[in-house]
N, C-alpha and C positions, 0 to 999 in steps of 0.2 A: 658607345658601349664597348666595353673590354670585352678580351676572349670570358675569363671567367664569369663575365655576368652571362655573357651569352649561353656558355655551359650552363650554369644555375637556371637560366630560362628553360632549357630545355629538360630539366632536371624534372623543372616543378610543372611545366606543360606534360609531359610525358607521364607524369605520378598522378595530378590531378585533373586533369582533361581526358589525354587518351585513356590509361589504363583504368580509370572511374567507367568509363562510359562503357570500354570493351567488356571489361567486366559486368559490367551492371548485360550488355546486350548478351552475353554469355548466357547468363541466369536466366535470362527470359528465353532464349532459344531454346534451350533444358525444360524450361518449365511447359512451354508449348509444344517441345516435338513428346513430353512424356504427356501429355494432355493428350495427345493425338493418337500415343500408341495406346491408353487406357481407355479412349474411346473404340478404336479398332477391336480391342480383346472383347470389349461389352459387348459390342455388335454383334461377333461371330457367337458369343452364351448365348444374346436371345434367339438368334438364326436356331442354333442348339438346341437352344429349348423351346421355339416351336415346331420342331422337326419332332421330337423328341415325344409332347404334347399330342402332333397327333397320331406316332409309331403309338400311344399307349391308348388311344383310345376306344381299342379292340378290344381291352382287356375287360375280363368279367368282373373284375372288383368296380362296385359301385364309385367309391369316394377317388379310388384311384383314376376312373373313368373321367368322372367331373373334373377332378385337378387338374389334369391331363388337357380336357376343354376348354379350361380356366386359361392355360398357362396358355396355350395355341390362340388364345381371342387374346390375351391381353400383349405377349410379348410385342408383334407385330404394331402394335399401337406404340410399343416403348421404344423400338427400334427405329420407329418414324420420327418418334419425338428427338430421339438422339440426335439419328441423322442430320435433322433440321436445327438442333444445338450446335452442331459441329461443322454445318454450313455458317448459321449466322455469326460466330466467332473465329472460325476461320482460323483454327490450330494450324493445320499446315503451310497457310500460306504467309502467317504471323512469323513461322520459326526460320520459313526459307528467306521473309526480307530479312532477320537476324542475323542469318548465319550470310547471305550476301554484302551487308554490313559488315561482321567481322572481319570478311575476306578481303573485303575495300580497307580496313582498317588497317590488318594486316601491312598491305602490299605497300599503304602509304608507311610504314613504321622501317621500310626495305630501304626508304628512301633518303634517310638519317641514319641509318647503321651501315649503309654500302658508301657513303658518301663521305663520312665525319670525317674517316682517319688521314693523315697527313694535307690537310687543309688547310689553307694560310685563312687569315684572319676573317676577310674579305667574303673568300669564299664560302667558311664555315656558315658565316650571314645569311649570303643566298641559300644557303642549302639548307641552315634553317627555317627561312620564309617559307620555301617550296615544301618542309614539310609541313608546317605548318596551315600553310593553305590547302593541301593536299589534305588532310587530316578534316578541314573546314569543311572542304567541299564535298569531302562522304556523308557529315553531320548534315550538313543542306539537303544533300541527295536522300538519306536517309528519310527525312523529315518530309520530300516529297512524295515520296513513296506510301505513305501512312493516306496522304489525302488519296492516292488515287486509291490502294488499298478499298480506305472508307467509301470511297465511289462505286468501286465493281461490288461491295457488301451493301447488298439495298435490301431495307427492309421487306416482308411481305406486304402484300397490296390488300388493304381491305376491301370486301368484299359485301356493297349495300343489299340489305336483304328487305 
């Protein structure tokens, strides 16, 4: 292989491999850590609004009384549900293998940009491979991660009644 094919390799690895993939794990880190902050905002309204539910339940208005009941019996039941949403999906801990990944992705892309310039032929090669493989083995690492990931996320245990 010539220098310029090797360039053009690295051209179209880097366009449609790396920068596909970073990109794409970008979007999902975004999508999961704003999952995460809009489940947090929810939590502390209902905390709010059962707090709030039973400051008002003093009150002499009839209908306001009851809502007030209402809102203090049911939030706590929605904030349990959340909770337990935001466990079994696992927004946080989704965003952080993302953003671990990028950072791996990162570092290997260091490894081809601090290395390329004045390179003889030869060596442009190995520096190629190295990043190449180095790029591979964050994709593998990655991909291991998801299984354990699924492993620490265990469903709940039914319970025979």
């Amino acid at each position: 292989m010539s220098q310029p094919d090797d360039v053009q390799l690295l051209e179209l690895y880097q366009k449609h491999r790396y920068e596909d993939q970073i990109t794409f794990y970008r979007k999902r880190r975004k999508e999961f850590t704003k999952a995460e902050t809009q489940a947090t905002f929810i939590s502390f309204g209902l905390i709010a609004l059962t707090a709030l539910g039973g400051a008002l339940q003093a009150v002499d208005v009839v209908w306001l009384k009851y809502a007030s009941l209402l809102a203090a019996a049911i939030c706590p039941v929605l904030f349990t549900a959340l909770a337990a949403y935001r466990t079994l999906y696992g927004f946080e801990e989704q965003a952080k293998l993302y953003q671990d990944t990028i950072h791996n992705l990162e570092l290997s892309a260091d490894i081809i940009s601090d290395e390329s310039e004045g390179l003889s032929e030869a060596e442009f090669v190995e520096s190629l491979k190295k990043y190449i493989d180095d790029v591979e083995g964050v994709f593998l690492t990655e991909q291991g991660q998801w299984g354990q990931l699924a492993k620490d996320l265990k469903p709940p245990e039914v319970v025979d009644r």
